[in-house]
Every structure is written in C-alpha cells, then in structure tokens.
Backbone as a ProteinNet text record, in pm:
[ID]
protein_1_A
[PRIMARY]
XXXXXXXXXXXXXXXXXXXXXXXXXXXXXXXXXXXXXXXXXXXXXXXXXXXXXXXXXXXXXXXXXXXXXXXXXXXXXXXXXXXXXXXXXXXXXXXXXXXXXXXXXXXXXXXXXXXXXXXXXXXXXXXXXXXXXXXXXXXXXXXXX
[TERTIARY]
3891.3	3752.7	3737.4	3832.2	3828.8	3834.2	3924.2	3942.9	3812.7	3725.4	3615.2	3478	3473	3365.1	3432.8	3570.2	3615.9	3546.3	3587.5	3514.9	3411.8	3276.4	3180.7	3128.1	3185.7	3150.9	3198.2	3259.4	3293.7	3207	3119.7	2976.2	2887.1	2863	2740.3	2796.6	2958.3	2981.6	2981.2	3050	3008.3	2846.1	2806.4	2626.3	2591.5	2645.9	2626	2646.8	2769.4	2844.4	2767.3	2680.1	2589.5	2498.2	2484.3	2347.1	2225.6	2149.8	2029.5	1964.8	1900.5	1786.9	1848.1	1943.1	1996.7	1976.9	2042.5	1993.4	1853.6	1795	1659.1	1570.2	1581.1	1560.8	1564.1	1725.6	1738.8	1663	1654.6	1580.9	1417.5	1349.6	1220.8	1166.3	1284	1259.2	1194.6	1232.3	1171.1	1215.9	1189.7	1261.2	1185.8	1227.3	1166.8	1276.2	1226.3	1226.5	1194.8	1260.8	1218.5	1253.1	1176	1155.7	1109.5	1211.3	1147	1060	1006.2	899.1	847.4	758.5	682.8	748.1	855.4	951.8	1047.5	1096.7	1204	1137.9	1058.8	941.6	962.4	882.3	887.2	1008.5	1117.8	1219.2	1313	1321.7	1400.1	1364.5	1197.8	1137.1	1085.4	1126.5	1114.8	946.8	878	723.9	655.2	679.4	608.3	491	478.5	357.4	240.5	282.2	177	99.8	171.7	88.8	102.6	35.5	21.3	-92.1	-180.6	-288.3	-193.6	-39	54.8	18.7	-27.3	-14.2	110.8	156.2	274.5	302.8	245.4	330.3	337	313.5	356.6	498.9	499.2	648.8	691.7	768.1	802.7	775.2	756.4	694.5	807.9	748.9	770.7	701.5	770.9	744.6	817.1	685.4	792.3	684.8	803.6	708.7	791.1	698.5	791.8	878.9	961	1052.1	936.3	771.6	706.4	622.8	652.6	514.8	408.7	387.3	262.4	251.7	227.7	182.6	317.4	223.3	293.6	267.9	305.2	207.3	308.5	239	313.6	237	351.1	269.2	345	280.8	345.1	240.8	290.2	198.4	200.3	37.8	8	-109.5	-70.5	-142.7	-241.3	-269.5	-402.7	-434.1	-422.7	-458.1	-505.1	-622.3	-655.3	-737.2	-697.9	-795.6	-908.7	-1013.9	-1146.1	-1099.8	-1044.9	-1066.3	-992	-887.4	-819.6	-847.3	-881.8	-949.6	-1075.5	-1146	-1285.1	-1352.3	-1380.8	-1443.9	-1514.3	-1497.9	-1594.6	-1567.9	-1654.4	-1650.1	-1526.5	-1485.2	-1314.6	-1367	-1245.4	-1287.2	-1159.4	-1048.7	-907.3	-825	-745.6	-661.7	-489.9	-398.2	-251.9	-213.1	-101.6	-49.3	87.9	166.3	286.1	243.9	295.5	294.6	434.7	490.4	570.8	597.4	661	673.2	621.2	599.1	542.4	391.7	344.2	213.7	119.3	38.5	-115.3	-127.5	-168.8	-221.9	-375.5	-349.8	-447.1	-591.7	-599.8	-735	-764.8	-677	-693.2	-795.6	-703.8	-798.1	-914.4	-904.2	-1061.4	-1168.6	-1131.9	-1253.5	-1321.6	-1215.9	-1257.3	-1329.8	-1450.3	-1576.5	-1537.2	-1490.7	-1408.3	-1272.2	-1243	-1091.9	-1107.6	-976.5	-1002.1	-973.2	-1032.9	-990	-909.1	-795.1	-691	-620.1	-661.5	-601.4	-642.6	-500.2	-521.6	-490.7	-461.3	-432.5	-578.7	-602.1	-657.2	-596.9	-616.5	-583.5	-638.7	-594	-693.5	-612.4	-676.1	-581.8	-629.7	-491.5	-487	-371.6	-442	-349.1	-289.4	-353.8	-282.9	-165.7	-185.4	-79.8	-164.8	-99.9	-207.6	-125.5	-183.6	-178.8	-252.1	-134.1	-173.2	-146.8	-247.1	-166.3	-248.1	-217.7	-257.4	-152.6	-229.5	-339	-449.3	-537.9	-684.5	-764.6	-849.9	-994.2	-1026.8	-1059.7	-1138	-1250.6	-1351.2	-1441	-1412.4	-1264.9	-1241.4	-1160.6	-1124.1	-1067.1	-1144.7	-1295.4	-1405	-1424	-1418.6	-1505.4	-1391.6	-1274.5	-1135.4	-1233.6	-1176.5	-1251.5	-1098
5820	5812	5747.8	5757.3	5720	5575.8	5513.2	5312.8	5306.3	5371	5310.1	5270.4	5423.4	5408.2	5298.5	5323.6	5184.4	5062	5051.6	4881.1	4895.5	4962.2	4959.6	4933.4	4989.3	4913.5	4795.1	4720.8	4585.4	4466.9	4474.4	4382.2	4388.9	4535.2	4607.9	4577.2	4543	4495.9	4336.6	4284.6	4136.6	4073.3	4148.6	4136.4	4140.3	4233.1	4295.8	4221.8	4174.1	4072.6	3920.7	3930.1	3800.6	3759.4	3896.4	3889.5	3983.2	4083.3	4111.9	4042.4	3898.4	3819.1	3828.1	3827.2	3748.8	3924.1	4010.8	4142.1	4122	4093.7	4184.5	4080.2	3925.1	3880.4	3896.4	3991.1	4033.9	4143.6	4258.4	4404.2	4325.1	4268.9	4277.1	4107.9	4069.5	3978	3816	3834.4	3737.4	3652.4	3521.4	3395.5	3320.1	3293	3270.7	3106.1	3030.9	2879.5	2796	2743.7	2636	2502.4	2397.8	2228.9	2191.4	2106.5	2012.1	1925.4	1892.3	1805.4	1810.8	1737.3	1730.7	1695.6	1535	1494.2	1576.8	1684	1745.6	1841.6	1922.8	2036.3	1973.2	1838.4	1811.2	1777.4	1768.2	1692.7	1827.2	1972.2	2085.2	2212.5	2226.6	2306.9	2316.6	2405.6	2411.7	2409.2	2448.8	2480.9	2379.5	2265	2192.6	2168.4	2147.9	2097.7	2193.7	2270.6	2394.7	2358.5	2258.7	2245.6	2100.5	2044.5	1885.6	1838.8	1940.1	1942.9	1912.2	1935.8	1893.6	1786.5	1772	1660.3	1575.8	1458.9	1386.3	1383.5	1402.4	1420.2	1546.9	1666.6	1798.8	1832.2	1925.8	1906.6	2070.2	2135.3	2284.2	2348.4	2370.8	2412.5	2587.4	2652.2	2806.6	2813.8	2879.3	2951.3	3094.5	3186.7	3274.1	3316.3	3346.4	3382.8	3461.9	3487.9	3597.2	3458.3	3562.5	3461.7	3364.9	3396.7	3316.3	3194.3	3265.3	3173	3196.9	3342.4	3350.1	3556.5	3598.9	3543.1	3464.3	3350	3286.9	3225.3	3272.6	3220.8	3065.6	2974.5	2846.4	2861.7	2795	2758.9	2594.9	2539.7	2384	2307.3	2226.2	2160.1	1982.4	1959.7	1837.4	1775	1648.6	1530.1	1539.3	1520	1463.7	1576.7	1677	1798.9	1763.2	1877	1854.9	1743.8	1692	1600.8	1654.4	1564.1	1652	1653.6	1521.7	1487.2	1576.1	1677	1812.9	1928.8	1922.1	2068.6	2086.6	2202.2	2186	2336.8	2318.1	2422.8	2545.7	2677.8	2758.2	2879.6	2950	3138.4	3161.4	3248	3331.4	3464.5	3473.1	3586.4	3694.9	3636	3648.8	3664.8	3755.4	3753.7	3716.3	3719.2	3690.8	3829.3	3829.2	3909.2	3956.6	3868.5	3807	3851.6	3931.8	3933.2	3898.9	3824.3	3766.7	3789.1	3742.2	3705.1	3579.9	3499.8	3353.8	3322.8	3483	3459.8	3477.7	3451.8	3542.4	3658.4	3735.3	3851.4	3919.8	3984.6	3964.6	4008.5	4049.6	4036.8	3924	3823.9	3669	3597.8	3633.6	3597.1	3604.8	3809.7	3851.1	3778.5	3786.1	3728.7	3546.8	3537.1	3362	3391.1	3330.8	3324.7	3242	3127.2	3015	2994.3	2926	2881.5	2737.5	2686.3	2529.7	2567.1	2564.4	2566.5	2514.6	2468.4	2364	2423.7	2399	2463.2	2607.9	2667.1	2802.8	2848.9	2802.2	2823.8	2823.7	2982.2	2933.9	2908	2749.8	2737.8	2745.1	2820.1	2774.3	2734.5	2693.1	2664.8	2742.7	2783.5	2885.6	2863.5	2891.2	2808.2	2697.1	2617.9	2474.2	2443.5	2527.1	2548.5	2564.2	2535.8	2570.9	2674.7	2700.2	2879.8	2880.2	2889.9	2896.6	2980.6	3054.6	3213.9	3150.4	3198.5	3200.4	3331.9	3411	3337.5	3355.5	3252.9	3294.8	3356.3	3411.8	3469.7	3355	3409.2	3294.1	3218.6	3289.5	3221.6	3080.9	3133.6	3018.3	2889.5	2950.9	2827.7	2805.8	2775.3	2725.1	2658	2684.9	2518.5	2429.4	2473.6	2323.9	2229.4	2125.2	1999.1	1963.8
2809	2771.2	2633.9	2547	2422.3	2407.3	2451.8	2512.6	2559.4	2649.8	2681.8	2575.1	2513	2402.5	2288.6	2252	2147.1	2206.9	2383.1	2393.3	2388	2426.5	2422.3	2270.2	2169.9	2010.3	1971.7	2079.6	2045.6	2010.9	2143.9	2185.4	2051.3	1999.1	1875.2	1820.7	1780	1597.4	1632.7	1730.6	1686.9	1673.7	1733.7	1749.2	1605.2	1525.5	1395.6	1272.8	1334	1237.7	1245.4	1359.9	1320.6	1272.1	1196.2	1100.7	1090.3	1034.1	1061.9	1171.6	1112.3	1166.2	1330.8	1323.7	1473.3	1535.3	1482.1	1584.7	1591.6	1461.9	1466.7	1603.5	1615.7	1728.1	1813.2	1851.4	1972	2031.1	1932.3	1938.9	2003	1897.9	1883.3	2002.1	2019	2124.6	2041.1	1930.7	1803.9	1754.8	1726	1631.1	1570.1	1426.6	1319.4	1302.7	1271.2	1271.7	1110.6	1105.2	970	980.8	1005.7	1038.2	912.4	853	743.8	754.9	862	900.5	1031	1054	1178.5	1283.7	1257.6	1332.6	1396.7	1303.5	1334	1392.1	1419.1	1435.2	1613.7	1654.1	1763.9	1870.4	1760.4	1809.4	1877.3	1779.1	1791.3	1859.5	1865.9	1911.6	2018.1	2140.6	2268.2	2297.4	2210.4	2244.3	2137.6	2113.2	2021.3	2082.6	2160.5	2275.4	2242.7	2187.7	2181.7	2068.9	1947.4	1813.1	1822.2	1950.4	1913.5	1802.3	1773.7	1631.7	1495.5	1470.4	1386.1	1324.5	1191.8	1133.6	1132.8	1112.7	1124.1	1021.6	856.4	721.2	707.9	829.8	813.8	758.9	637	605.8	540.7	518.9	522.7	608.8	717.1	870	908.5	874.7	914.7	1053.8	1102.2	1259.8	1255.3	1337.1	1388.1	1506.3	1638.7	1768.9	1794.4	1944.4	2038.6	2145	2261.1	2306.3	2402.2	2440.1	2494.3	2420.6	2286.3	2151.1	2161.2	2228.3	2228.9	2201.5	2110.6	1992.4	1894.4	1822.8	1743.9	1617.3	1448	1344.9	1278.3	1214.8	1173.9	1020.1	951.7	795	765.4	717	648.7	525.4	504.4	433.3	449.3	393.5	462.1	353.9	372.8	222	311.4	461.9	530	610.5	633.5	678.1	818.8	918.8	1024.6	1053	1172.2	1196.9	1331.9	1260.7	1343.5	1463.9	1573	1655.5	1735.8	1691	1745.5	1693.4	1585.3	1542.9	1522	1559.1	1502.2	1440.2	1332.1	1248.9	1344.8	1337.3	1370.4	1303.1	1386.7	1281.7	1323.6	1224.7	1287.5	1318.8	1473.7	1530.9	1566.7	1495.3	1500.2	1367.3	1377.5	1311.4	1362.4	1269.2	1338.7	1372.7	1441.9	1486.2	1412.9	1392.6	1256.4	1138.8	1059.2	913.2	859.1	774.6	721	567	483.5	380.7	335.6	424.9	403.3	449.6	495.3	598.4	474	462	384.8	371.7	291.1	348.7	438.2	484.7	604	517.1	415.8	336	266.4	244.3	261.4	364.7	500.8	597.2	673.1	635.9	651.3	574.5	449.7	376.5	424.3	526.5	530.8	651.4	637.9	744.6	876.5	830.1	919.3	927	1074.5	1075.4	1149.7	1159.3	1274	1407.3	1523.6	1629.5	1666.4	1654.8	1719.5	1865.5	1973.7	2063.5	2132.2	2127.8	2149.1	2005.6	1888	1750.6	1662.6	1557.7	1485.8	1348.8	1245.1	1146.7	1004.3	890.1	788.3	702.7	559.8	448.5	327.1	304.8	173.6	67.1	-15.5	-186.3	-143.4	-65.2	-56.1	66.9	162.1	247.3	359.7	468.2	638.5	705.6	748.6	843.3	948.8	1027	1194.6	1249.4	1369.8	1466.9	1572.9	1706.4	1811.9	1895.5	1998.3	2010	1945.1	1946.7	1899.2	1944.2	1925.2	2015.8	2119.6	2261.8	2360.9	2303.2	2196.2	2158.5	2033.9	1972.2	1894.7	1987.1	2122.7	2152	2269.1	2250	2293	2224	2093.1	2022.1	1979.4	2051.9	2012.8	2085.2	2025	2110.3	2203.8
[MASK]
+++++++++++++++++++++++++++++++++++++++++++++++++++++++++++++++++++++++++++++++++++++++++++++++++++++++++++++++++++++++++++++++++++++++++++++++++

C-alpha cells in the first residue's frame, strides 16, 4: 500500500514543480497570456477572432480567460485607440468578471457611465491604457455596430 500512495505523489509534485501559475490554471481551469503586440496577439492566440476590434499598433496586451474565453478580460495600449467603425459608445451595463493585478479596480469602472461596445467585449480607457471584459451585458452588445 505504501509504493502505491508514493506513486500517486509523483503526478502532484511534478505538477508542483511547474509552477503556481501552471497549477493554479489547472485547478481554476484559467490562462493568463502576454503578446507584445497585436501581430503576435493574432498570430499565438487560439481565440483572437474574438478581439478583431484590436487595434494593429496594440502593444503590451494582457489576457486572462477561462479555458472557453468566455469570461475573458484584455488590457494593451494604443497611439490610435478604437475605431468607430467596430466599436461603439454606450451606457455600461457590465462589469468584468477577472480581477487581476493589471485590471482596474472595479470602483474605477463603476464610476464610468460609458464603455465601447466592441463585440461581445465591453472596452474603456483608464490612465491611458484600454480594458476589455466580455462577456458584456446583451444590451451593450446591441449597440456594437
């Protein structure tokens, strides 16, 4: 009986030995992502399709989702920000789901009246940085164009 429980701690220490982040992914079903750019963002990321609203000089690009991306929050930064013709201004009716070290704090976001509809994502910008969660409320991803 004793050989059995030894192997059975084999699997849990190499698991262990690969890091917090990498258990804590496994436990909570979660992965957290960093793309130096937009290029690389589309090029590495299984669900890019989801933020075709991405500016193309998008550049520091944080992600973290569940294993579907949905819920899922993004932060980056950008010289030319949203463009109308994918995002479009309305009331926010949503908050994220993600709290981070890199996210806002969520009395940040309460206080903002508006967000961009992009999608199923709502985005805003704070201290100079964009912040994205989806999903959004149905009513914000009514007025995506």
């Amino acid at each position: 009986m004793r050989i059995t429980a030894s192997l059975l701690l084999i699997p849990i220490a190499a698991i262990a030995l690969t890091g917090c982040s990498a258990v804590t992914d496994l436990v909570r079903n979660e992965s957290e992502w960093h793309f130096d750019d937009a290029a690389a963002l589309r090029e590495e990321w299984s669900k890019a399709d989801t933020v075709a609203w991405l500016p193309d000089d998008a550049v520091g690009i944080d992600v973290r989702e569940t294993s579907d991306a949905d819920p899922a929050v993004i932060r980056f930064a950008s010289a030319t920000g949203l463009d109308a013709a994918e995002c479009a201004e309305t009331e926010r009716q949503s908050l994220p789901v993600f709290v981070d070290d890199w996210t806002p704090d969520d009395e940040e976001i309460v206080k903002l009246e508006t967000v961009h509809a992009c999608g199923d994502w709502a985005v805003v910008e704070i201290d100079g940085a964009w912040f994205g969660w989806t999903p959004s409320s149905p009513g914000e991803q009514e007025s995506a164009p």
